[in-house]
N, C-alpha and C positions, 0 to 999 in steps of 0.2 A: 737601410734598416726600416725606414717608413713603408717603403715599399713590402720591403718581406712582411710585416706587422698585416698589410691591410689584404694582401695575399693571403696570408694563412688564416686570416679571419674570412673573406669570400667562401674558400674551400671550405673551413667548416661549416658555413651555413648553408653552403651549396647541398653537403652530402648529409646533415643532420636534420633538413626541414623536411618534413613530412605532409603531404597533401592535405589542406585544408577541408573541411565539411560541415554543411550546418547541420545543427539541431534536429534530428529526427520529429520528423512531424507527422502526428496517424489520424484518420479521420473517423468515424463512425454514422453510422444512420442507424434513427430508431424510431418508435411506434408506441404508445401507453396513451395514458389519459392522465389529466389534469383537472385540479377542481378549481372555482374561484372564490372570492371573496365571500360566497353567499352559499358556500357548499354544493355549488354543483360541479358534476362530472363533465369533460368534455375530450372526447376523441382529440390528440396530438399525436404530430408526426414532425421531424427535422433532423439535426445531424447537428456535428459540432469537430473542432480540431484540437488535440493537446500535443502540446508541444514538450520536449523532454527543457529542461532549463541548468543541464549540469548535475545533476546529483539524481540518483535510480531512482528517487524516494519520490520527487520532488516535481509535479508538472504543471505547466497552466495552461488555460485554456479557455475557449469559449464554444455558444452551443446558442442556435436557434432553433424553433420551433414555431408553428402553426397549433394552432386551437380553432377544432370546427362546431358550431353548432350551425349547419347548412339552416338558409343561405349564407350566413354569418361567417365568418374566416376572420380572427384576431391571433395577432403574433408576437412571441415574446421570445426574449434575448438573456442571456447572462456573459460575463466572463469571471471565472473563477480560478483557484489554488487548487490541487488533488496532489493529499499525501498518500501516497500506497504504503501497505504495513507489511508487504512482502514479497517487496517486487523481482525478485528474480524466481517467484513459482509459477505454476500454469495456474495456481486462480491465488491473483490480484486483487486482496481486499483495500480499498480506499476511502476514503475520509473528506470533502468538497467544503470549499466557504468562496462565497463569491458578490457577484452582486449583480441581478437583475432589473431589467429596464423591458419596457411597454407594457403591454398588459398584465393585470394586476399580480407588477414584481415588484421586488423589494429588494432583501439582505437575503444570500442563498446560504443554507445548509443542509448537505445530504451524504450520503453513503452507498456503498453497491459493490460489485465485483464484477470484476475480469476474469474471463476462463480464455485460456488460449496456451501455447505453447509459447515458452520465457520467447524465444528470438522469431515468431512469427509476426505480422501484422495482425494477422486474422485471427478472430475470435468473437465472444460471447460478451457484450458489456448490459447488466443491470443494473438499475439504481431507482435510489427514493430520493426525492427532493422535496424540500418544502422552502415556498418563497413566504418572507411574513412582510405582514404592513402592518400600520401601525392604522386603525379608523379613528378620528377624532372626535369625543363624545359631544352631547349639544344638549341644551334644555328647553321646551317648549310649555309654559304654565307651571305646573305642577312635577310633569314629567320630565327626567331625567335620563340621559344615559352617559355610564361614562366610557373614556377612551378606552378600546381594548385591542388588541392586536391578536389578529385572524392569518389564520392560514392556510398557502395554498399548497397542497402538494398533489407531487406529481411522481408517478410509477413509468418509467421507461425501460425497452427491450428491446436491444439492436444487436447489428454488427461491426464489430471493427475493420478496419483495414487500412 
């Protein structure tokens, strides 16, 4: 009887498992400009991967980039959360919070859209980002300043795949 038991459980699992797969993972490259701390603009260029995490809605991700002011080159990083608000259309409005590291990043939040076809790779990704910091105020004699938190953002224009 033990034996029949452990036979008819092999076969079921033989014939009801279905081949394993990971995670769908799509990459992009893109091209915008970025300001920093002090309000200026600078040409950026980089790419980034999102990962799907189980649910349509729901992806995370991460994204590097370059900032040129030639000869200059400084480069900055995030990994972030992206809710989509309606992910099975050809344009993909999303929602970002994450958090950036190296040059002047901070706490990320941004927004933008997917254009592509629901089950293609390929497509059109926009977006706005602003990284904030937080500058700590100081006082010298008479004068003052206080803390205020400045922000960086940034306009990017790529492709998916």
């Amino acid at each position: 009887m033990k034996r029949l038991l452990i036979a008819a459980t092999l076969v079921f699992l033989l014939t009801s498992a279905r081949s394993a797969s990971a995670q769908p993972v799509r990459g992009w490259a893109f091209t915008g400009s970025a300001s920093d701390n002090n309000a200026q603009n600078f040409p950026a260029a980089g790419g980034g991967v999102l990962v799907d995490v189980g649910q349509p809605w729901l992806l995370a991700g991460a994204q590097g980039e370059a900032l040129f002011q030639l000869p200059y080159v400084a480069g900055r990083g995030a990994v972030f959360g992206e809710g989509r608000l309606m992910p099975g259309s050809p344009y993909r409005p999303f929602v970002m919070g994450g958090i950036g590291f190296g040059e002047d990043a901070g706490p990320l939040i941004g927004a933008g859209i997917e254009v592509g076809a629901p089950n293609s790779r390929w497509g059109l990704r926009m977006t706005v980002e602003d990284y904030m910091r937080r500058i700590d105020g100081y006082s010298i004699g008479e004068f003052q300043r206080a803390a205020e938190v400045r922000h960086q953002v940034a306009f990017r224009f790529g492709i998916t795949f």
